[in-house]
Backbone and ligand atoms as CSV (ligand in chain L), in Angstrom:
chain,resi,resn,atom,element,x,y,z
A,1,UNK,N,N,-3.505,-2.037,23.459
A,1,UNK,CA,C,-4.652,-1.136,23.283
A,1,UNK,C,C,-4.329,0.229,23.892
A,2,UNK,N,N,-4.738,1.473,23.131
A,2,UNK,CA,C,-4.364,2.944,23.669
A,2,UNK,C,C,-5.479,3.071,24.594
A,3,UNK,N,N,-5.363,3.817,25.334
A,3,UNK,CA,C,-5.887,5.133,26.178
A,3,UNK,C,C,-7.033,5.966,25.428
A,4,UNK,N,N,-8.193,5.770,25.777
A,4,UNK,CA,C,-8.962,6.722,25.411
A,4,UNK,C,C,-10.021,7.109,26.079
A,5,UNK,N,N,-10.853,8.333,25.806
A,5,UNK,CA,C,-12.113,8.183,26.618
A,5,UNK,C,C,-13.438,8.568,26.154
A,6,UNK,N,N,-14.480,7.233,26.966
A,6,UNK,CA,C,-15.250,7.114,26.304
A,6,UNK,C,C,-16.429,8.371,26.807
A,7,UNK,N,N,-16.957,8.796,25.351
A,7,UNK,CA,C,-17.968,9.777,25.427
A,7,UNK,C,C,-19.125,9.387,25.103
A,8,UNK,N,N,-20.356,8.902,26.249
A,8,UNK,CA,C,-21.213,8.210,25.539
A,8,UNK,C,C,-22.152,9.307,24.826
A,9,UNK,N,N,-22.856,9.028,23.418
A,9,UNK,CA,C,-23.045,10.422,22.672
A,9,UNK,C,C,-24.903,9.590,22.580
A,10,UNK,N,N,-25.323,8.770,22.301
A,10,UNK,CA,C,-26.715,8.306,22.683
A,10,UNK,C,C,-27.187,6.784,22.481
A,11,UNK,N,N,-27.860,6.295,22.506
A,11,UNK,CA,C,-28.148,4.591,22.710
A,11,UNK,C,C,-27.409,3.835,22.033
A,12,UNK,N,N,-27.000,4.331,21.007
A,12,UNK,CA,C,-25.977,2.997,19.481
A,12,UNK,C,C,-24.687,3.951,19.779
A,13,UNK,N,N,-24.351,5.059,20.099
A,13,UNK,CA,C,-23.022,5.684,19.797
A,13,UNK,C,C,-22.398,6.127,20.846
A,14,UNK,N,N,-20.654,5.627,21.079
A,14,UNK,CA,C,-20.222,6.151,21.700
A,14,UNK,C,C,-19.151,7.094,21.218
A,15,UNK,N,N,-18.666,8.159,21.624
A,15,UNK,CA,C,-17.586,9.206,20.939
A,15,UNK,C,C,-16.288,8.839,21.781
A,16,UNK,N,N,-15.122,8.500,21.195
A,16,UNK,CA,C,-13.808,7.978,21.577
A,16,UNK,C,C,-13.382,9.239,21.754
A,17,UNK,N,N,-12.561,9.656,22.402
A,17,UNK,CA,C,-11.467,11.073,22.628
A,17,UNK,C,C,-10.163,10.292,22.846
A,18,UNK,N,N,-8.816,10.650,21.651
A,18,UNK,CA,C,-7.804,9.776,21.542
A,18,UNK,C,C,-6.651,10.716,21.749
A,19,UNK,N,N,-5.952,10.761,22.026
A,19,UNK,CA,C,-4.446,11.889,21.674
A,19,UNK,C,C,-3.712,10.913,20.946
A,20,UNK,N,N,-3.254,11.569,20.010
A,20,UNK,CA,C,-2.328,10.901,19.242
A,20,UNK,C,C,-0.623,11.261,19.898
A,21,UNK,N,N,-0.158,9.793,20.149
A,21,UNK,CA,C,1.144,9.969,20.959
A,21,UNK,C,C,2.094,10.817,20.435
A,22,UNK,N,N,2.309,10.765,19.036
A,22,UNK,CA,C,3.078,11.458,18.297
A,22,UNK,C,C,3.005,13.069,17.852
A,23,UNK,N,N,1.952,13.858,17.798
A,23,UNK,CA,C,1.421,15.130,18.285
A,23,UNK,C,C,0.660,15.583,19.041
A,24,UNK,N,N,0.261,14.522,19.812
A,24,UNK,CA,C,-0.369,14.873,20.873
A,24,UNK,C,C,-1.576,15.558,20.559
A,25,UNK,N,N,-2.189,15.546,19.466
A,25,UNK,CA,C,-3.480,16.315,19.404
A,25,UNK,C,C,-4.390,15.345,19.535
A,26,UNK,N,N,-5.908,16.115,20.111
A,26,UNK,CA,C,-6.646,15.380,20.401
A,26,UNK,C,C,-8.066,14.797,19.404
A,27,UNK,N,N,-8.448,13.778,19.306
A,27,UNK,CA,C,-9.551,13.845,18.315
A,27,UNK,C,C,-10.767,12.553,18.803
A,28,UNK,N,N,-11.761,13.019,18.061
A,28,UNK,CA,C,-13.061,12.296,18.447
A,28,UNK,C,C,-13.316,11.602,17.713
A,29,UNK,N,N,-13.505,10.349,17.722
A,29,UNK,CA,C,-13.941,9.070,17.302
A,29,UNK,C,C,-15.571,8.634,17.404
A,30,UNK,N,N,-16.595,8.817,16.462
A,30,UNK,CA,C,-17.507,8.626,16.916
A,30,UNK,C,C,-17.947,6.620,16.372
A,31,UNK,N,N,-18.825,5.838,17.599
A,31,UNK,CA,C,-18.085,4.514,17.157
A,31,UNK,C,C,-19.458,3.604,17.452
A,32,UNK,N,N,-20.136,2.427,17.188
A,32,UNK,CA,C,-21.349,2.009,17.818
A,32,UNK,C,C,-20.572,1.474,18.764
A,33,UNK,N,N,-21.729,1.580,19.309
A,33,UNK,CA,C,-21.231,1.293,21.169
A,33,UNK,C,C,-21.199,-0.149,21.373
A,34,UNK,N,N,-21.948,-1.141,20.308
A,34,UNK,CA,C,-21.900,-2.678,20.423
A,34,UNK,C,C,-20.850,-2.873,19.658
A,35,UNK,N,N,-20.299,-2.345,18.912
A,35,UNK,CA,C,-18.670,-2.269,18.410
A,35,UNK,C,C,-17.888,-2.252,19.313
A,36,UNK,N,N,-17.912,-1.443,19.687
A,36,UNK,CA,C,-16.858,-0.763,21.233
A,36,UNK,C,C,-16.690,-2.083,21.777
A,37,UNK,N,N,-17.952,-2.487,22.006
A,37,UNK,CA,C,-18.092,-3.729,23.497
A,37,UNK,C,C,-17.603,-4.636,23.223
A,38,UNK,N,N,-17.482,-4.875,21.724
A,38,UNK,CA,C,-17.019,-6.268,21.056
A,38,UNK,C,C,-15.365,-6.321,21.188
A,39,UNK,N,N,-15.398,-4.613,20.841
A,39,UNK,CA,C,-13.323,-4.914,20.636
A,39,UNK,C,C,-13.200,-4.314,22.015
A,40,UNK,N,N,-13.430,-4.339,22.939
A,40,UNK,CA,C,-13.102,-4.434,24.034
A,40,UNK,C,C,-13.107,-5.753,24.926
A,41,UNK,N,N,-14.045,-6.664,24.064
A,41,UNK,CA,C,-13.933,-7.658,24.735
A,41,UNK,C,C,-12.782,-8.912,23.261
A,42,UNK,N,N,-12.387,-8.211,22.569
A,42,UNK,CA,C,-11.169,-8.959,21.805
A,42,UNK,C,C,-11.348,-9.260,20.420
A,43,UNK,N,N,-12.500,-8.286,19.711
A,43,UNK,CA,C,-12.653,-8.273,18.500
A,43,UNK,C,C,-11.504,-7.653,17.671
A,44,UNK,N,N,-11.151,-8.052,16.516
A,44,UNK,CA,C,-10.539,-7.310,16.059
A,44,UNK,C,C,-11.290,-6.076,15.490
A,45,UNK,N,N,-10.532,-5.069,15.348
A,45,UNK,CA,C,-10.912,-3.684,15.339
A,45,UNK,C,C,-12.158,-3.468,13.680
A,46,UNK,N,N,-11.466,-4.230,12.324
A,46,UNK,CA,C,-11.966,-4.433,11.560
A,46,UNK,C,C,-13.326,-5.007,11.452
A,47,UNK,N,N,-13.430,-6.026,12.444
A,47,UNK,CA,C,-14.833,-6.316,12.341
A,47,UNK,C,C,-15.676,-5.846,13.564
A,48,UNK,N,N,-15.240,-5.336,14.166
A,48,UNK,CA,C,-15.913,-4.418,15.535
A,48,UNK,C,C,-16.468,-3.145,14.892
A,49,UNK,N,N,-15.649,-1.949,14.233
A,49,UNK,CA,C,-15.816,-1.400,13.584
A,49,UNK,C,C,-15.938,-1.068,11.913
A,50,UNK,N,N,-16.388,-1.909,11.120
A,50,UNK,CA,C,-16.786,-2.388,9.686
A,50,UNK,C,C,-16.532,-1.123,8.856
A,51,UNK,N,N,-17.758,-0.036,9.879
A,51,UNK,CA,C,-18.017,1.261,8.630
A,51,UNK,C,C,-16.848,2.687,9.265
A,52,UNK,N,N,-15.768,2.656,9.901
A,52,UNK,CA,C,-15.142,3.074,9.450
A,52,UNK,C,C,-13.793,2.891,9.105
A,53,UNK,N,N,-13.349,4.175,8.993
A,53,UNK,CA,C,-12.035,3.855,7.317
A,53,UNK,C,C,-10.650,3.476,8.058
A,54,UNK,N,N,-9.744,3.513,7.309
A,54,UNK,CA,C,-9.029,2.811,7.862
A,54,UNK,C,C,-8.014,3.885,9.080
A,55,UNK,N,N,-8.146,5.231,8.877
A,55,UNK,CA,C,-7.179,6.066,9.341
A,55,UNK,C,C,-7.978,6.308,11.258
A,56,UNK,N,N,-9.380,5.890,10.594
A,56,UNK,CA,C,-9.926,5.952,11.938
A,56,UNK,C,C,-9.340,4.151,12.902
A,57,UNK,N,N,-9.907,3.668,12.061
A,57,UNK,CA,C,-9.317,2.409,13.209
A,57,UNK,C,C,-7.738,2.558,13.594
A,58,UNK,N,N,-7.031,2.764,12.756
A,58,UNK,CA,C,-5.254,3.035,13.137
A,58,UNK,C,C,-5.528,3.792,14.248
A,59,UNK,N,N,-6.353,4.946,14.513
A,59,UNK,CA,C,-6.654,5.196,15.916
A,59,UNK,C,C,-6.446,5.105,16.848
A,60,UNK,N,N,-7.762,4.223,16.906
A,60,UNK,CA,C,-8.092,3.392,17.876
A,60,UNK,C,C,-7.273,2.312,18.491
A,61,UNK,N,N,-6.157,1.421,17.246
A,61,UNK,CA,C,-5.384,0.738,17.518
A,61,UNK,C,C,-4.429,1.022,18.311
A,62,UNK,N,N,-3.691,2.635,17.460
A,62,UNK,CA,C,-2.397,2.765,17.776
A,62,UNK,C,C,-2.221,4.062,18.093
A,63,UNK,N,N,-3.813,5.180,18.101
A,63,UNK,CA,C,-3.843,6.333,18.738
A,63,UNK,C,C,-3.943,7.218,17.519
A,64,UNK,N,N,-2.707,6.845,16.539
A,64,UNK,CA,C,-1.527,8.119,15.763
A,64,UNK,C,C,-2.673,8.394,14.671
A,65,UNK,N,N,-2.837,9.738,14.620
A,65,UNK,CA,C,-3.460,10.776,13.884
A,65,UNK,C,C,-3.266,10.306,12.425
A,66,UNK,N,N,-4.663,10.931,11.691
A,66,UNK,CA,C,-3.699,10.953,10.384
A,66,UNK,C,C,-2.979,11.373,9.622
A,67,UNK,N,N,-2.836,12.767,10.246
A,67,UNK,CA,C,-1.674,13.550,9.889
A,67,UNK,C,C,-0.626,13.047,10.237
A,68,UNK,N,N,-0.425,12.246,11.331
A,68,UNK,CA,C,1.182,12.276,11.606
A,68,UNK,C,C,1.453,10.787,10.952
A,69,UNK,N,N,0.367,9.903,10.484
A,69,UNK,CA,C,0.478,8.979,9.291
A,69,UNK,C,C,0.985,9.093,8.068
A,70,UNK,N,N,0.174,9.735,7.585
A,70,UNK,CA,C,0.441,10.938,6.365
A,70,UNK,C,C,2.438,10.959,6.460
A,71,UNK,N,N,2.514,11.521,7.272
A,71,UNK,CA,C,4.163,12.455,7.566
A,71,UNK,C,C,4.497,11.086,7.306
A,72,UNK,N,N,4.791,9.830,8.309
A,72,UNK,CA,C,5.271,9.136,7.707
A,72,UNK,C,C,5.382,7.803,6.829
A,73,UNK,N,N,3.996,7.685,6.114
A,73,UNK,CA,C,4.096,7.946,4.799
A,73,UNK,C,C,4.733,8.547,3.943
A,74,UNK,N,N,5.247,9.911,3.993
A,74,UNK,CA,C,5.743,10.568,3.129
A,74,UNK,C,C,7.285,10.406,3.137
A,75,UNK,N,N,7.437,10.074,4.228
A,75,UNK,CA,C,9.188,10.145,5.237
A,75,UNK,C,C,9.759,8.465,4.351
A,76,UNK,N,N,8.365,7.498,4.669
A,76,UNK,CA,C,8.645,6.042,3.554
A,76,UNK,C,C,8.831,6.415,1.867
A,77,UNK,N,N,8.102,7.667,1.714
A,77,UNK,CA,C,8.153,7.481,0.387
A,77,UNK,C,C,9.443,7.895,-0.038
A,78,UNK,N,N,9.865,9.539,0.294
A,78,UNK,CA,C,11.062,10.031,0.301
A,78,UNK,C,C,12.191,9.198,0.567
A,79,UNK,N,N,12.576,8.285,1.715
A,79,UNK,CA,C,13.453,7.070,1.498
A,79,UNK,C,C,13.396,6.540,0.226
A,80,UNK,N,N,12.475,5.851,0.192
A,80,UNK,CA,C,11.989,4.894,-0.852
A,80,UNK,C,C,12.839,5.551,-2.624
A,81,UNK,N,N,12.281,6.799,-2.618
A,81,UNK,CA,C,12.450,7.358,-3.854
A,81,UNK,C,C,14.236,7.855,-4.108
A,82,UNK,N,N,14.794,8.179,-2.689
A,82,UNK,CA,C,16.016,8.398,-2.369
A,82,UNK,C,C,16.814,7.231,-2.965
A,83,UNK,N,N,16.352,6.049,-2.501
A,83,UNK,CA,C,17.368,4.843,-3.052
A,83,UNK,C,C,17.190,4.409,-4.281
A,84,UNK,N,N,15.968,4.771,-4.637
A,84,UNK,CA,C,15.633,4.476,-5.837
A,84,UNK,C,C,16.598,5.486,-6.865
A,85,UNK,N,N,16.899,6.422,-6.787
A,85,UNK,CA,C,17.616,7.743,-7.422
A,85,UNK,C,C,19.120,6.957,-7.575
A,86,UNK,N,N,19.613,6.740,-6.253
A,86,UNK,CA,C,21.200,6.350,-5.823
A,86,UNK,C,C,21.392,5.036,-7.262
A,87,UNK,N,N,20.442,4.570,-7.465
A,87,UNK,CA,C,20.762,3.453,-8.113
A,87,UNK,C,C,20.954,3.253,-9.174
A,88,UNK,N,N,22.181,3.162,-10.150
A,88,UNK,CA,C,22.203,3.811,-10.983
A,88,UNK,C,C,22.126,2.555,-12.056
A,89,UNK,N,N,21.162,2.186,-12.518
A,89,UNK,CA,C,21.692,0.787,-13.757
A,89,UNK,C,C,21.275,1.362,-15.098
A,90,UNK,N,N,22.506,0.579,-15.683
A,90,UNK,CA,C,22.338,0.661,-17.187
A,90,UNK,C,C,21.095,0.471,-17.836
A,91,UNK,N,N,20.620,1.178,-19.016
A,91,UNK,CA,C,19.676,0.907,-19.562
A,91,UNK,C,C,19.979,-0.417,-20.189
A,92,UNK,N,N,19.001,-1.632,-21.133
A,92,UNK,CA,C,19.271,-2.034,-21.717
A,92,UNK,C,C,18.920,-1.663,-23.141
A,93,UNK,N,N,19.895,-2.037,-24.098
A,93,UNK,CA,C,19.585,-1.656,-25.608
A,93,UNK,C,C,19.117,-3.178,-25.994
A,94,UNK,N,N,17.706,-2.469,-26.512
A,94,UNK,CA,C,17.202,-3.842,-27.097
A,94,UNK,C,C,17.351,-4.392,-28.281
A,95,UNK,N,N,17.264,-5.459,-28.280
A,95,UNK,CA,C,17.625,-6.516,-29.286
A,95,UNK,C,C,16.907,-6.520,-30.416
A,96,UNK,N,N,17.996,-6.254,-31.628
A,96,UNK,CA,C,16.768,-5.810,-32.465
A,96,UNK,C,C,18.326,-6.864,-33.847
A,97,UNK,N,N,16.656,-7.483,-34.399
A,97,UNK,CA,C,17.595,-7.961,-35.438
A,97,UNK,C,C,17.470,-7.659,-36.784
A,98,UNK,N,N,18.155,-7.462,-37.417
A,98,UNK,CA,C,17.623,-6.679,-38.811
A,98,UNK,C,C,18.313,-7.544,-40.245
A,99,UNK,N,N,17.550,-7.900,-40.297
A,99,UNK,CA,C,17.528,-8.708,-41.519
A,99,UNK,C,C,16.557,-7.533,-42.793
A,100,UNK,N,N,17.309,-7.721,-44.070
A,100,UNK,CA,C,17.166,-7.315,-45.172
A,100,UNK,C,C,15.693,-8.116,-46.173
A,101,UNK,N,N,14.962,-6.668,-46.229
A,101,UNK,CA,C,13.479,-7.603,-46.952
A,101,UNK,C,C,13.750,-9.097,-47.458
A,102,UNK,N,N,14.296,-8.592,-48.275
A,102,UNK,CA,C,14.205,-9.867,-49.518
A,102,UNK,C,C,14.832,-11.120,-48.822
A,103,UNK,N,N,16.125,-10.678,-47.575
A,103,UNK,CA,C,16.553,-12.582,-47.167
A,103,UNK,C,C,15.579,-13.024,-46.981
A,104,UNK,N,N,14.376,-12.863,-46.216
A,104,UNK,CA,C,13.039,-13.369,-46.018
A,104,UNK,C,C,13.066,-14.282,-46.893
A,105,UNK,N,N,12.857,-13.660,-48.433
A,105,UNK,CA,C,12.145,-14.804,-49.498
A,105,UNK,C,C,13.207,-15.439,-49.756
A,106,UNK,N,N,14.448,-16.116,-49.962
A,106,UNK,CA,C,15.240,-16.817,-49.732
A,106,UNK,C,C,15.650,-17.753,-49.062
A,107,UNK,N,N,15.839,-17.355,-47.968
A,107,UNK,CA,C,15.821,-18.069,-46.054
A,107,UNK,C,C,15.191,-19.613,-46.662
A,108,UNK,N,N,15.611,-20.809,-46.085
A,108,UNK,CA,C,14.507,-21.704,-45.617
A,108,UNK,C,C,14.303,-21.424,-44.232
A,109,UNK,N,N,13.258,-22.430,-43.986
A,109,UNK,CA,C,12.715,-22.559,-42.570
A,109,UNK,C,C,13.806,-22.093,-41.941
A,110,UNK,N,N,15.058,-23.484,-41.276
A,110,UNK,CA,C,15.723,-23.597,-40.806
A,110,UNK,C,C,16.647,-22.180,-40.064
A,111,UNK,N,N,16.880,-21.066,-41.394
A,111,UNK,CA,C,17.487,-20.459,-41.184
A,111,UNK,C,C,17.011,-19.613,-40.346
A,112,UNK,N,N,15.381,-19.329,-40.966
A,112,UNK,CA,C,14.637,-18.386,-40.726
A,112,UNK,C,C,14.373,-18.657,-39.107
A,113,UNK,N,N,14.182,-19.374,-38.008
A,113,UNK,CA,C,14.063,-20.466,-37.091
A,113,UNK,C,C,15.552,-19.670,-36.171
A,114,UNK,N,N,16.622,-19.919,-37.005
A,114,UNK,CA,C,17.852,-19.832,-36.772
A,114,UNK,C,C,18.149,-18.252,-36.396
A,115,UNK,N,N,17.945,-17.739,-36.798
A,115,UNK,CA,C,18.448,-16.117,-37.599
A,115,UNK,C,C,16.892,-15.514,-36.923
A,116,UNK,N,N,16.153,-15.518,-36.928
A,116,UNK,CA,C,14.822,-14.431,-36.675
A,116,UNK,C,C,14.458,-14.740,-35.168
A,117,UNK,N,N,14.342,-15.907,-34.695
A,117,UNK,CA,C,14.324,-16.614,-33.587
A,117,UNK,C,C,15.081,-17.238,-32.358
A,118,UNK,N,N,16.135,-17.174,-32.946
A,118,UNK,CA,C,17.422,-17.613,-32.397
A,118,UNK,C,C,16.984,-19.163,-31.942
A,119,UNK,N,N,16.275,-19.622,-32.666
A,119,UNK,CA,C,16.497,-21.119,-32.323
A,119,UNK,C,C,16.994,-22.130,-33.330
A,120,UNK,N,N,17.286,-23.288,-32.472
A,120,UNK,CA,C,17.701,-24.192,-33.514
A,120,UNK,C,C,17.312,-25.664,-33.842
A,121,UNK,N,N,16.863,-25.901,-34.996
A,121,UNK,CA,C,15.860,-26.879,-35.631
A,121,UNK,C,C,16.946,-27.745,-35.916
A,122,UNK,N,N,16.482,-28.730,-35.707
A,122,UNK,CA,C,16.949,-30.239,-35.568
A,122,UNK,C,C,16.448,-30.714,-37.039
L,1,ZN,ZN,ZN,-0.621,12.983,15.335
């Protein structure tokens, strides 16, 4: 659990003040105070705090802003898209079989089974 401090703001609300470790900026969390009490006493954060989003509980959890989330987010994606680039595979050419109108009306089953399907009838 991070470091924070509590700002009590009036009977249901308390205001969190967090620094985020990673820029160090500071921000206010406003939170119900029977929330608070719950994940302080070992709620998880999700059901302590229900109505807010998720960049606010990461917070609370883990301090880090959502900007500096964001960043790396973007730092995963840029990897992500990096290896994805490096990788170089062949397309495949698809399978295409071309049979002439009229064998159609000719063909029996069998062939047709054989030749259009690639299977084979017993
Ligand atoms: Zn930050």
């Amino acid at each position: 659990m991070i470091q924070y401090i509590k700002i009590p703001v009036d009977a249901t609300t308390t205001a969190l003040e967090i620094t985020c470790p990673m820029c160090n900026s500071t921000h206010i969390i406003s939170v119900d105070t029977d929330g608070l009490k719950a994940y302080e006493n070992g709620a998880l954060v999700q059901q302590a705090f229900p109505n807010l989003d998720t960049y606010a509980r990461e917070m609370i959890i883990s301090g880090i802003c959502p900007l500096c989330w964001d960043e790396m987010d973007r730092q995963w994606l840029d990897e992500y898209y990096d290896d994805e680039e490096e990788e170089d595979f062949e397309e495949e050419e698809p399978t295409t079989i071309e049979i002439e109108d009229d064998e159609y009306f000719t063909m029996d089953l069998e062939d047709f089974f054989a030749k259009v399907l690639g299977l084979k009838v017993d």
